[in-house]
C-alpha positions in Angstrom: 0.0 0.0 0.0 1.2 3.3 -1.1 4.1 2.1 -2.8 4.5 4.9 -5.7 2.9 7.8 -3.4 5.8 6.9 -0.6 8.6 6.6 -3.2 8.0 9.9 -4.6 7.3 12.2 -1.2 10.3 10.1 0.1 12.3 11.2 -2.8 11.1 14.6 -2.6 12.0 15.5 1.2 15.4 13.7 0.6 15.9 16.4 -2.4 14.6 19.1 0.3 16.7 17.8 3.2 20.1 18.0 1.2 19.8 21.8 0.7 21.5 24.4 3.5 18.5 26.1 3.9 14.7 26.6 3.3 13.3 29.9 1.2 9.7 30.4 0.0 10.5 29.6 -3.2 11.8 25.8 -2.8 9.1 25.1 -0.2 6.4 26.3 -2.5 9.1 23.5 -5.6 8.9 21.3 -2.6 5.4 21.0 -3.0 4.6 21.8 -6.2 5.9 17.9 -6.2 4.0 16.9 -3.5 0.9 18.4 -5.3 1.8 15.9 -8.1 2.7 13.0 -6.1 -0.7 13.1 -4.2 -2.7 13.5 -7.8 -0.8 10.8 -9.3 -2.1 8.7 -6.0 -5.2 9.3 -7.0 -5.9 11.5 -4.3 -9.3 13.9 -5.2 -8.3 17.2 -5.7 -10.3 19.0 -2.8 -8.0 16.9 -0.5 -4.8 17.6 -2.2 -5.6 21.7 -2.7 -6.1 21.3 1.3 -3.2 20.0 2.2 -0.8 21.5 0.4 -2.1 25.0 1.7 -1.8 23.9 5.1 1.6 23.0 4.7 2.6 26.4 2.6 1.1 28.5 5.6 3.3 26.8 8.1 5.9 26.0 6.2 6.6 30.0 5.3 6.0 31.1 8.8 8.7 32.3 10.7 9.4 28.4 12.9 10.6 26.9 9.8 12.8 29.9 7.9 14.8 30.6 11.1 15.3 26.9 12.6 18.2 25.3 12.2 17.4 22.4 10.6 14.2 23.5 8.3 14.1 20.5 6.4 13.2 18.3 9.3 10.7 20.9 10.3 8.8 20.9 6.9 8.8 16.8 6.9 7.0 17.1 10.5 4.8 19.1 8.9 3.8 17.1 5.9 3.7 14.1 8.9 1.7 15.8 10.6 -1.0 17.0 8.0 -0.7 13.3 6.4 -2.2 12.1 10.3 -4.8 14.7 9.9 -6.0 13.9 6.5 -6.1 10.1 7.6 -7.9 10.7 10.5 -6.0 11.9 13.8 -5.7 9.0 15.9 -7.7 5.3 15.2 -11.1 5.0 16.5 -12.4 1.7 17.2 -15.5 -0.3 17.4 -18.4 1.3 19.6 -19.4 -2.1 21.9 -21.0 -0.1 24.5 -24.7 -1.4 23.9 -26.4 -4.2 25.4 -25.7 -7.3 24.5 -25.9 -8.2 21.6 -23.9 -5.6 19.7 -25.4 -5.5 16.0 -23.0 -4.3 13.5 -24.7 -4.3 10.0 -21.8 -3.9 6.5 -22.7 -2.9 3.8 -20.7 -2.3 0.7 -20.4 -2.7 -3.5 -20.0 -6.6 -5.0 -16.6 -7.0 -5.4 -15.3 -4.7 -2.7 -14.6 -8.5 -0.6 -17.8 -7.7 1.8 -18.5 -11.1 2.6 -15.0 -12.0 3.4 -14.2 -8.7 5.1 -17.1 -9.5 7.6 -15.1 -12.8 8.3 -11.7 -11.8 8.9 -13.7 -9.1 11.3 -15.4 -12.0 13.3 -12.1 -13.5 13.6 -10.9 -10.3 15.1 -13.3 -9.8 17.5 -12.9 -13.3 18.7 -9.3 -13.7 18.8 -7.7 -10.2 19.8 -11.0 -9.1 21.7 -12.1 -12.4 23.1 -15.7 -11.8 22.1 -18.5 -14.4 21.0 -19.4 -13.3 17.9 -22.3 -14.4 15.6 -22.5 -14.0 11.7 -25.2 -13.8 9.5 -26.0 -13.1 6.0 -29.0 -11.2 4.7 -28.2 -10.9 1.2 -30.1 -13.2 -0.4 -30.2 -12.0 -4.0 -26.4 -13.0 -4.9 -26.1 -17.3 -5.6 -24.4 -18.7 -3.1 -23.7 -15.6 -0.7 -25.3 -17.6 2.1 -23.3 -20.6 2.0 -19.9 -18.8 1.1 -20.5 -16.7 5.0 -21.2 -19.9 6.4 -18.0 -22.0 5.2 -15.9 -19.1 6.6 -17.9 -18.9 9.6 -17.1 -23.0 10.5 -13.6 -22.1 8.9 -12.7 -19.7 12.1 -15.1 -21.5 14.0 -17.7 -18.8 15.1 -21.4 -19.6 15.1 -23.7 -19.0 12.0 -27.0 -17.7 12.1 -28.7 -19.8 8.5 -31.0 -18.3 6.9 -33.2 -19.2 3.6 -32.7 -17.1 0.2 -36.8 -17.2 0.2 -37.1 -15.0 3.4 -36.9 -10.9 3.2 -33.2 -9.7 4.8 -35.1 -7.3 7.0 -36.5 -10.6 8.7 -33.4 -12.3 8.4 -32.0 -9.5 9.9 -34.1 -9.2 13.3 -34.2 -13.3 13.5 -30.5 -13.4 13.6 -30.8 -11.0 16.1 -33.1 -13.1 18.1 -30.6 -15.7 17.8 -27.3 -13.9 19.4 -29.5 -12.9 22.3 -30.4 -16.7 23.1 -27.1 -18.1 22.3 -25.9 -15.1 24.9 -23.4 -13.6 21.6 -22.5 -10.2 22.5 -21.8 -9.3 18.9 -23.5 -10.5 15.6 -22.2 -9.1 12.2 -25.0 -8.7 9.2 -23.3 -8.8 6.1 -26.2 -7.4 3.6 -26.8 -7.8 -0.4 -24.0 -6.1 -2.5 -24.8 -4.6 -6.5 -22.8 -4.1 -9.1 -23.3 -0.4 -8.6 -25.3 1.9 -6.3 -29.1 2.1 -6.8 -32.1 3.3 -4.8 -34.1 0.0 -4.5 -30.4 -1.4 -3.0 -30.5 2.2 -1.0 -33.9 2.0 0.5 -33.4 -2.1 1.4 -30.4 -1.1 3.4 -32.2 2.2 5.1 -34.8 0.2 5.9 -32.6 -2.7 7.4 -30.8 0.0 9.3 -34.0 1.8 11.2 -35.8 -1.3 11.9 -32.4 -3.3 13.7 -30.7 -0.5 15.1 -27.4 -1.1 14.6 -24.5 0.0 16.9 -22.1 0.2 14.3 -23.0 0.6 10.6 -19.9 -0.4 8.2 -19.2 0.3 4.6 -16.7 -2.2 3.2 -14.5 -0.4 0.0 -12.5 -1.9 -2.3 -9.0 0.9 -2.2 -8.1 0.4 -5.3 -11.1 2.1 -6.8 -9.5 5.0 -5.9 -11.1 8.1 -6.1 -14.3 5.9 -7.4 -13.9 4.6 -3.9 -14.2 8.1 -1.8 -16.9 8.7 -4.4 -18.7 5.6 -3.7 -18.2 6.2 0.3 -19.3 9.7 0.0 -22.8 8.2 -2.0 -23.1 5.9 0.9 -22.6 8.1 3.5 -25.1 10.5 2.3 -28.0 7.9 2.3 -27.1 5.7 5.3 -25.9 6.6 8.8 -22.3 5.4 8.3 -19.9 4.8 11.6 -16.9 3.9 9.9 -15.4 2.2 6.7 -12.9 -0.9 6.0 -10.6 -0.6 3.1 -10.0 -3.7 1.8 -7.2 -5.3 -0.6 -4.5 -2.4 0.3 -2.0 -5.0 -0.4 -2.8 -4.6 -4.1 -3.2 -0.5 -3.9 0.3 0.6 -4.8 -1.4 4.4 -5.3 -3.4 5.0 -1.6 -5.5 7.8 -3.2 -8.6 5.9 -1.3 -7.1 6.1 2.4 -6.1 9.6 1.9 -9.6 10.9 0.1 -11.9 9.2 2.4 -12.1 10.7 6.1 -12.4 14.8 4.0 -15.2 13.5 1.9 -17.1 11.2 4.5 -16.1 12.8 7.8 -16.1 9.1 8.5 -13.2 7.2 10.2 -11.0 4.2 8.4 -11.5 1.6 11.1 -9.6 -1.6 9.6 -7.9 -2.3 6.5 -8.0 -5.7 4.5 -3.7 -6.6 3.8 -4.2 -9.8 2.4 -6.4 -12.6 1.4 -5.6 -14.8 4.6 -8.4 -14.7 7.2 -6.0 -13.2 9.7 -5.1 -10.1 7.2 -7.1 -7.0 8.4 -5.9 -4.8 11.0 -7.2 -1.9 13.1 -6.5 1.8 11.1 -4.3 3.5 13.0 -3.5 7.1 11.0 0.2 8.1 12.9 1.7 4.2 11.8 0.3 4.7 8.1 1.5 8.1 7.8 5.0 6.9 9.3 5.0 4.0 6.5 4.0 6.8 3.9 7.2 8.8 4.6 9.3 5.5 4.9 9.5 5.8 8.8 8.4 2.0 9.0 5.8 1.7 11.4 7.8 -0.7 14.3 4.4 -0.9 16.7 2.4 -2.7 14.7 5.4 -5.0 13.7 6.1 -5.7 17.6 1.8 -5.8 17.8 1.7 -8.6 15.0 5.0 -10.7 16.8 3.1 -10.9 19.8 -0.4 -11.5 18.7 0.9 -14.5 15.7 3.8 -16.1 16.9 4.0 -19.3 18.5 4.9 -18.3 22.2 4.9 -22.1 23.4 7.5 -22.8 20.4 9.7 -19.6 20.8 10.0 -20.1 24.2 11.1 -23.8 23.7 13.8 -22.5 21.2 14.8 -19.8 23.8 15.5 -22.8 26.3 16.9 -24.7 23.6 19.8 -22.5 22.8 20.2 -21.3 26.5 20.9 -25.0 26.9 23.6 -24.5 24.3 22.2 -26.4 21.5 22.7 -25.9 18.4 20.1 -23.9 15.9 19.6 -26.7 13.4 17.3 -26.6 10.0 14.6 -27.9 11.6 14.1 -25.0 13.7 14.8 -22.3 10.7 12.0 -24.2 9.3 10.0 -23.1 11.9 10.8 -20.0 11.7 10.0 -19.7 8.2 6.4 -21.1 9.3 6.0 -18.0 11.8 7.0 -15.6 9.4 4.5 -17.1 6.8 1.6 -16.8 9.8 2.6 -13.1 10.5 1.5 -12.4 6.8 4.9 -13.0 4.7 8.0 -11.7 4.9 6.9 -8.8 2.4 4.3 -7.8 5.3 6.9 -7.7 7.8 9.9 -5.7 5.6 7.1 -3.5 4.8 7.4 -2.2 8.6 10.8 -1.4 8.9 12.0 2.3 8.7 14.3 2.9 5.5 12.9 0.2 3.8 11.9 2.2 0.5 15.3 3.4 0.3 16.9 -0.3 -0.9 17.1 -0.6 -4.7 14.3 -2.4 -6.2 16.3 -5.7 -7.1 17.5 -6.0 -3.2 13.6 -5.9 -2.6 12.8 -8.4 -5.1 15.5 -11.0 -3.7 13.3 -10.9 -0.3 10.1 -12.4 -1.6 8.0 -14.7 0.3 8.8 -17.8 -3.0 12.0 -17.5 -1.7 10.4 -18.4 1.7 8.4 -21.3 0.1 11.3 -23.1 -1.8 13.2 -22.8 1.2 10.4 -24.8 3.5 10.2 -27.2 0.7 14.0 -28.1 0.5 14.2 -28.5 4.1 10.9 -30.9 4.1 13.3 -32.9 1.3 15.3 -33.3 3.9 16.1 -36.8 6.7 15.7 -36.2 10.2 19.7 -36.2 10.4 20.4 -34.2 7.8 18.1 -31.4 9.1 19.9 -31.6 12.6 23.4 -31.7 11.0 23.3 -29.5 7.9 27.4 -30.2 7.4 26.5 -34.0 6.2 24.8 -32.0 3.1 27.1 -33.3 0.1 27.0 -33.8 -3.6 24.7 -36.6 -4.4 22.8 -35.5 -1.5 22.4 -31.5 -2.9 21.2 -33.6 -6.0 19.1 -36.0 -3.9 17.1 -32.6 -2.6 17.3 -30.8 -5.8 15.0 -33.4 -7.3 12.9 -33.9 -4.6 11.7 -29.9 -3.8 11.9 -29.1 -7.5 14.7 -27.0 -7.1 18.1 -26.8 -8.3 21.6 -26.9 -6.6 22.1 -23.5 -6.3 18.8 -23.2 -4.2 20.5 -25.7 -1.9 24.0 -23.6 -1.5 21.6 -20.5 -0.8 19.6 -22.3 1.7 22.6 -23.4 3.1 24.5 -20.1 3.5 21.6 -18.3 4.4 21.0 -21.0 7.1 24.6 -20.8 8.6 24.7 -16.5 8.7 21.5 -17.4 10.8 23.1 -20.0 12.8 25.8 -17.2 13.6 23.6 -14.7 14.4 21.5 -17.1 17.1 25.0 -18.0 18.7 26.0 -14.3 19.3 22.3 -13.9 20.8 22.9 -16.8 23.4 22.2 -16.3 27.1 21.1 -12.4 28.4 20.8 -11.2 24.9 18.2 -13.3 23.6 16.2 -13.4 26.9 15.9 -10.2 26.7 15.0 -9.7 23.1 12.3 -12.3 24.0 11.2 -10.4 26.9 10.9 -7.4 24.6 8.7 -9.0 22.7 6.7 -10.9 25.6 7.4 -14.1 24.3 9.2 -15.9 26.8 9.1 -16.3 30.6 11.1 -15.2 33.3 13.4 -18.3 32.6 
């Protein structure tokens, strides 16, 4: 996610930061290119006009031309107005209702409603511990029904079935019924998509909304619609009583003009954003960590967030005790690891955190890929049991042997194999204090 708009405002305060020091005519250059970097994002132009004449009216003032280091001062700036246009600060899910909490989405076909409304009851039951209900009232799309309910037995939350025959308002207020004797404390509506907006959908979903109530009314939108997407969250908003938005399939939205568009033309919040197709891949919207991502600051929170919520604790703390113990890392245990990395979303998801990372060329980024990853895992499960725990036996025939058997070739084996041993090296210097207190950081270990 904003891939092109990051590499050219990174690009463009790297140019600013070089020069000795700031006059009004290479701030207003300065963002003159910001101007075009936002368009090309897709960004609508009310937004952009706004915040470039927010930054040009602090920018000029008398803070930045006399401090000593102006550059840093106008990149604050642009931070900061990049928060505000996102939204200030994330605002979460209103709960505070009596039980049950009914939270109807709505959304287009094709924005990935039904799925969204999933990953969210996933969400709520595994980082929020709630009991969660789903339900589907759209009952004019084939198979809607059945698709909420295979992904609903796929996490393993209850599912409210209803028949395509019955009206959704009905399906609606039974499904309600339903949480309140199965003592849910939330249950999630996902309501009939359309190709594109019309008033019969419109006046179904305003009628759905006054007769159930709802605590929290959610418009799923596709980001890479762009400024269609704004547009279409705007049209929404102005017929329904909105309480927030989720942006989905930002891992495919290189541009961000959606994100940056929406909260100026709704005055409604981004409250999660899809990252993936995984059921685990939506996170809570958090403004400050996507504007630090933007301006290739990383966004180190969430990447200490996601270790603690996804990793195996039970297993890294066995590998903590292992090496303690001082045994040695073998491949079975950098398989492992691989395994974590591909439950934390990928190694691109994780790279995507760190600060600086938009600065590496392009072909250093391409050699991390999560394929890599994959033929790694599948070498390794080539592998014996001994030749896992003593990687120094691997010879020859037996390079061969692996080659054929994970549909790789010999110099995947050789780069397993050195990248294995630098990670050997680098769990040996961590031995002892240093890695119980790296696991401590991260709470996954115990006082050991």
């Amino acid at each position: 996610m904003f891939k092109n708009l990051s590499s050219r405002l990174t690009q463009t305060i790297r140019d600013l930061t070089g020069r000795g020091r700031l006059t009004e005519e290479n701030i207003k250059e300065t963002l003159s290119q910001v101007r075009i970097a936002l368009l090309e994002a897709d960004v609508a132009l009310p937004v952009v006009k706004q915040f470039t004449d927010e930054i040009q009216v602090k920018a000029i003032g008398q803070e930045v031309m006399q401090s000593l280091r102006p550059g840093e001062v106008l990149i604050k700036f642009i931070n900061d107005e990049l928060i505000k246009t996102l939204g200030e600060s994330n605002v979460g899910l209103n709960l505070q209702t009596q039980p049950p909490a009914v939270i109807m989405v709505v959304g287009l076909q094709g924005s990935g409603k039904t799925t969204t409304i999933a990953k969210l009851a996933n969400w709520l039951k595994e980082s929020q511990k709630k009991k969660v209900l789903l339900a589907s009232a759209d009952v004019y799309r084939p198979a809607a029904i059945d698709q909420l309910q295979t992904l609903a037995k796929q996490i393993d939350v209850p599912f409210y079935l209803s028949d395509v025959k019955d009206k959704p308002i009905n399906i609606a207020i039974q499904a309600i019924k339903a949480a309140k004797s199965q003592l849910a404390e939330i249950v999630l509506i996902d309501t009939a998509g359309r190709l594109h907006i019309d008033e019969e959908m419109m006046t179904e979903l305003v009628d759905m909304q006054k007769a159930i109530n709802p605590i929290e009314t959610l418009l799923v939108v596709d980001s890479m619609a762009g400024q269609d997407a704004a547009n279409i969250a705007k049209t929404f908003n102005e017929k329904l009583a909105l309480t927030g938005i989720i942006l989905t399939k930002t891992d495919g939205d290189a541009r961000g003009g959606a994100a940056l568009s929406m909260r100026f033309l709704t005055d409604k919040p981004i409250k999660f954003i899809g990252t993936g197709e995984k059921i685990h891949a939506l996170e809570p919207f958090y403004p400050e960590r996507i504007a630090s991502r933007i301006l290739d600051m990383g966004d180190i929170v969430s990447l200490v967030e996601e270790v603690q919520q996804k990793v195996d604790h039970e297993k890294a703390e066995k590998l903590t005790k292992k090496l303690f113990k001082g045994k040695t890392f073998d491949l079975q245990d950098f398989k492992e690891q691989l395994q974590q990395m591909r439950s934390m979303g990928g190694i691109q998801s994780l790279i995507s955190k760190l600060p600086g990372i938009g600065q590496l060329p392009s072909t250093a980024k391409d050699m991390i890929n999560d394929k890599l990853f994959v033929k790694m895992e599948a070498i390794i499960n080539s592998m014996t049991p001994r030749e896992r725990r003593f990687p120094a036996l691997i010879k020859g025939s037996h390079k061969r042997r692996l080659a054929a058997g994970s549909g790789t070739d010999i110099q995947d084996i050789n780069r397993l194999l050195k990248q294995f041993e630098q990670m050997q090296k680098m769990m040996k210097r961590l031995k002892g204090g240093k890695l119980m207190n790296m696991m401590r950081h991260f709470n996954l270990g115990s006082g050991m």
